[in-house]
C-alpha positions as CSV (number, residue, x, y, z in Angstrom):
1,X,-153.8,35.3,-8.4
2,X,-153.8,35.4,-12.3
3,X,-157.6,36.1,-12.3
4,X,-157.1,39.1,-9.4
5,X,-154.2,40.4,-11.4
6,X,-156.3,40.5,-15.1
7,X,-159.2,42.4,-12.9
8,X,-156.6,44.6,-11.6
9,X,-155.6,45.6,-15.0
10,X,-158.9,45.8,-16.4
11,X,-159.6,47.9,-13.9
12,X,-156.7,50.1,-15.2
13,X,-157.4,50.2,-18.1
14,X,-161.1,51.7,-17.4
15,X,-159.1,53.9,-15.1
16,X,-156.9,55.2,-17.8
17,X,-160.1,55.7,-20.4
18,X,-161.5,58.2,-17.6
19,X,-158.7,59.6,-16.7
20,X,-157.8,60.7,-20.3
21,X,-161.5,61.3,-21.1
22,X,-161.8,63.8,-18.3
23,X,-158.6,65.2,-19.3
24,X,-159.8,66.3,-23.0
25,X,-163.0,67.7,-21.6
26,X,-161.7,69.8,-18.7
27,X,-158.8,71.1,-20.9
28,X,-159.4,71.1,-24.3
29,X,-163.6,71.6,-24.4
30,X,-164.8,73.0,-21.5
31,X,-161.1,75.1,-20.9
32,X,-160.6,76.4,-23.8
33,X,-164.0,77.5,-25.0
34,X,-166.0,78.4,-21.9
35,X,-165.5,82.4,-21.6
36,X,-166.7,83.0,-17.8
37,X,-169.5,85.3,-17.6
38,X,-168.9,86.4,-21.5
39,X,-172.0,85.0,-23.1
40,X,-171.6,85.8,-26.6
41,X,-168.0,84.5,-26.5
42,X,-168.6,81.6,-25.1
43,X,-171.5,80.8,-27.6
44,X,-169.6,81.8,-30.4
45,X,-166.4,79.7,-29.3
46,X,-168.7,76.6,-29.5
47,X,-170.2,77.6,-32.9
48,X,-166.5,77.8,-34.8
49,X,-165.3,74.9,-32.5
50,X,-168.5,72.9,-33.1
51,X,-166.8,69.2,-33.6
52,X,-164.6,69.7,-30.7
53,X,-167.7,70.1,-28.3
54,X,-169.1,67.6,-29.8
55,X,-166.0,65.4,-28.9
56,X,-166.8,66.3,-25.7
57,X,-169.9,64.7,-25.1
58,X,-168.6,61.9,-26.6
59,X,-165.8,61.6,-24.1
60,X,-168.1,62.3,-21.3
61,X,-170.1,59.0,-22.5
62,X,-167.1,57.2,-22.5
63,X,-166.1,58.4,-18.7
64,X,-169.9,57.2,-17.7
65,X,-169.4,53.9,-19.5
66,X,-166.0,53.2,-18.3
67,X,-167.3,54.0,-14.7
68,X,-169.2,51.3,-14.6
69,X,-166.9,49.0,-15.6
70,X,-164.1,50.3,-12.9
71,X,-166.6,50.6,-10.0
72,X,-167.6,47.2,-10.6
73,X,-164.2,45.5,-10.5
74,X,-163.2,47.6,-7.6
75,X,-166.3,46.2,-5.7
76,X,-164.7,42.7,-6.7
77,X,-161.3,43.5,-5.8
78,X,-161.6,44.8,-2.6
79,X,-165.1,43.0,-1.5
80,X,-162.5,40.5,0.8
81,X,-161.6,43.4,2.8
82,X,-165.0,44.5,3.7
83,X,-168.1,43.5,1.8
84,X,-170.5,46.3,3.5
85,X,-167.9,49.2,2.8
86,X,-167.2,47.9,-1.2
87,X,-171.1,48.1,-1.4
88,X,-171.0,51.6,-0.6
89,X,-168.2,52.4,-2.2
90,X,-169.5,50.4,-5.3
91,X,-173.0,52.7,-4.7
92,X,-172.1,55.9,-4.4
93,X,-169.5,56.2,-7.4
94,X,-172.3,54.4,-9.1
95,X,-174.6,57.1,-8.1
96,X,-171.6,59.9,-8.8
97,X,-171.6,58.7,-12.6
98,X,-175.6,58.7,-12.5
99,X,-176.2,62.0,-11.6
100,X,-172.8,63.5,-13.7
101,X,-174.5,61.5,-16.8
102,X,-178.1,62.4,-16.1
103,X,-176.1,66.3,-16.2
104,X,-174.9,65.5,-19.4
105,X,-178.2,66.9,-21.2
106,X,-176.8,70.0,-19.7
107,X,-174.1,70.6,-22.0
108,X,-175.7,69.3,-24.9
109,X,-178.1,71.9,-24.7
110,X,-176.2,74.7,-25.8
111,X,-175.9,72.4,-29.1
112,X,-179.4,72.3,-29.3
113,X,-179.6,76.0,-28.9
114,X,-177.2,77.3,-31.9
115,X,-178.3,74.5,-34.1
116,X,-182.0,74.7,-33.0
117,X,-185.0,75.0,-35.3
118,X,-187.9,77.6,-36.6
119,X,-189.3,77.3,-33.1
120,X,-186.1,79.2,-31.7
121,X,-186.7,82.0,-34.0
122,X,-188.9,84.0,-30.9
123,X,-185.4,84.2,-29.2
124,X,-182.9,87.0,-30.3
125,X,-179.4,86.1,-30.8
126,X,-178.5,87.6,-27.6
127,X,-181.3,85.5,-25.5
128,X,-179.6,82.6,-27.6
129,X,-176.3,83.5,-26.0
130,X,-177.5,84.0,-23.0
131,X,-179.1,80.6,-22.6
132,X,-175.9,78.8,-24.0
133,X,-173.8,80.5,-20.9
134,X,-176.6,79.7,-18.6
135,X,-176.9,75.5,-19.7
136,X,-172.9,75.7,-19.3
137,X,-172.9,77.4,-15.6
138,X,-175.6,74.7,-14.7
139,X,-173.8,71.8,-16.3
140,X,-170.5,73.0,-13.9
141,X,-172.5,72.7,-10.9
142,X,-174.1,69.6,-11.7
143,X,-170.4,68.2,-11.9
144,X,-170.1,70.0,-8.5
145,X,-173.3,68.3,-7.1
146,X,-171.4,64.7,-8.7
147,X,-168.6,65.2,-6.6
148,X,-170.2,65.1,-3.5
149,X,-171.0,61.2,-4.1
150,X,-167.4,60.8,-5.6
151,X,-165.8,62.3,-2.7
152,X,-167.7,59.7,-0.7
153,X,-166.8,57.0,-2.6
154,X,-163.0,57.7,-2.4
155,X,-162.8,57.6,1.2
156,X,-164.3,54.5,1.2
157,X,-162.1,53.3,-1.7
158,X,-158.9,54.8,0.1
159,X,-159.9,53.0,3.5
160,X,-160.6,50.1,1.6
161,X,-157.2,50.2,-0.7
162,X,-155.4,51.0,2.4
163,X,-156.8,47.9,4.6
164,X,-155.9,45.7,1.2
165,X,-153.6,43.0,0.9
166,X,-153.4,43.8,-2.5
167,X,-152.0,47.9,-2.8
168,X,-149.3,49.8,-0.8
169,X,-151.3,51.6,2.0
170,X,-149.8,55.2,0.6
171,X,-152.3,54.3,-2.8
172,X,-155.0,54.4,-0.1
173,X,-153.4,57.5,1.5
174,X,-153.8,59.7,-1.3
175,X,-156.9,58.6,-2.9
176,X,-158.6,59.5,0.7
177,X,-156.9,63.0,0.4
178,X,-158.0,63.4,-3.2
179,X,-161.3,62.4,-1.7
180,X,-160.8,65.6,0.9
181,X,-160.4,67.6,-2.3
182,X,-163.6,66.7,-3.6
183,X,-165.1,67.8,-0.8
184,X,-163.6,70.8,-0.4
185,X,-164.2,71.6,-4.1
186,X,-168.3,70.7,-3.7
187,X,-169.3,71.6,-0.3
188,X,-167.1,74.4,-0.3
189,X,-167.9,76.4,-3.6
190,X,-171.6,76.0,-3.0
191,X,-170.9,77.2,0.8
192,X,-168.2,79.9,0.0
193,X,-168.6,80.7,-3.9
194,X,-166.5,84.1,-3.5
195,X,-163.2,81.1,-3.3
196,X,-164.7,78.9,-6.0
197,X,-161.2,79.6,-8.1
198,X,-159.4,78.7,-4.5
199,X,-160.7,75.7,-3.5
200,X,-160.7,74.0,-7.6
201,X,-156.9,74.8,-7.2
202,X,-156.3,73.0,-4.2
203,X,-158.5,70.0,-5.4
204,X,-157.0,69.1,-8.7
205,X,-153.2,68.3,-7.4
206,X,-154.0,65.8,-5.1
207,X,-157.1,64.0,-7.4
208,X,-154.5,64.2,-10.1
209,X,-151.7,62.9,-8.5
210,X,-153.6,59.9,-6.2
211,X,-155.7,58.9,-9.3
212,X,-153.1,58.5,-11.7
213,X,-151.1,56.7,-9.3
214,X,-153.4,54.5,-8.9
215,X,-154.0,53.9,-12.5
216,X,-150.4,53.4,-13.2
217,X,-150.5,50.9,-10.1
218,X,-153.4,48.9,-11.5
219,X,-151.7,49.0,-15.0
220,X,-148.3,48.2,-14.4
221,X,-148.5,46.1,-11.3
222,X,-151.8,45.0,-11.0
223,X,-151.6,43.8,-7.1
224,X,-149.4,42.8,-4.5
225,X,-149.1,38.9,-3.9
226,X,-151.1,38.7,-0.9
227,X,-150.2,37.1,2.6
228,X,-150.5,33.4,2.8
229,X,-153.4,34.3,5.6
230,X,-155.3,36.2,2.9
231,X,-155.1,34.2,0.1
232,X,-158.5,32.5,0.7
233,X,-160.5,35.5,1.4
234,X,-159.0,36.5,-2.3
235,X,-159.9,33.2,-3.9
236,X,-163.3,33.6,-2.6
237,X,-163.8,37.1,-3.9
């Protein structure tokens, strides 16, 4: 049980680096200095704010790295409970990080844009700030196109966590609603754009609250002790 208890909090601790990671980005970067359909504002935001955006990327490395490292353990953790199901969960938050890293290149180009070379001199400033605002709407749906694979990945994850041994079945409970969030928050802004402001809002409470919970659960706790009848499955793992 030591050895499932230090992968538990590993696991939290790779939790915590996304969660906080994510956090920066969403409020601090992309928040603060993205000006909705305001081109010039929004490129000249990231000009005089230039380190900060920069901090950015770096945290959104950090979230791919650390995504890794979670998914893995999970897959360890919860493999006793059903092998076939962790491999998909393992696989599609895999593939979430994947595609959210490979969309990375997204919103470094606006970097490359105001700090480009002679060859951008054919483009006028206001071409220039009108490519910035395009590489930053394209980045946000690539995060959009992400979630679809995360949103798979936390039902499994919630079924999983909730069939466990090792978590309270509420942990599962609310990462499967925060994985309804998701859902609602891809399929539905790319279905329904005119609610895109709707549906974010109803997605971030619950994928706050169930994800933190969690975190703090793998932190603090770690696991339950399992039933005697499960102990071998875990020592297997």
């Amino acid at each position: 049980m030591n050895s499932v208890k230090k992968t538990a909090h590993m696991t939290g601790l790779f939790y915590l680096a996304i969660f906080f990671a994510n956090f920066f980005v969403f409020i601090f970067v992309s928040g603060s200095l993205n000006v909705a359909g305001d081109a010039a504002a929004t490129a000249v935001n990231i000009q005089a704010s230039e380190s900060l955006y920069r901090s950015g990327v770096v945290s959104y490395l950090i979230v791919f790295l650390s995504e890794i490292g979670a998914t893995i353990l999970l897959y360890k953790l919860l493999t006793p409970v059903n092998k076939t199901l962790s491999l998909m969960m393992m696989a599609t938050r895999l593939m979430q990080a994947a595609v959210h890293a490979a969309n990375l290149i997204n919103f470094i180009f606006p970097l490359v844009l105001l700090n480009g070379g002679d060859y951008l001199t054919s483009f006028a400033p206001d071409q220039i700030n009108s490519l910035v605002l395009l590489f930053t709407d394209v980045h946000y749906y690539g995060v959009l196109v992400s979630e679809a694979f995360f949103a798979v990945s936390l039902f499994l994850l919630g079924y999983l966590v909730y069939k466990s041994d090792l978590f309270p079945g509420i942990l599962g409970i609310m990462l499967a609603i925060a994985g309804a969030g998701y859902v609602l928050d891809s399929f539905g802004i790319f279905l329904l754009p005119q609610y895109q402001a709707l549906f974010a809002n109803i997605m971030i409470a619950p994928a706050i609250i169930a994800e933190l919970s969690f975190t703090l659960w793998l932190l603090i706790k770690g696991v339950h002790t399992p039933k005697v009848e499960s102990r071998q499955a875990v020592a297997a793992a």
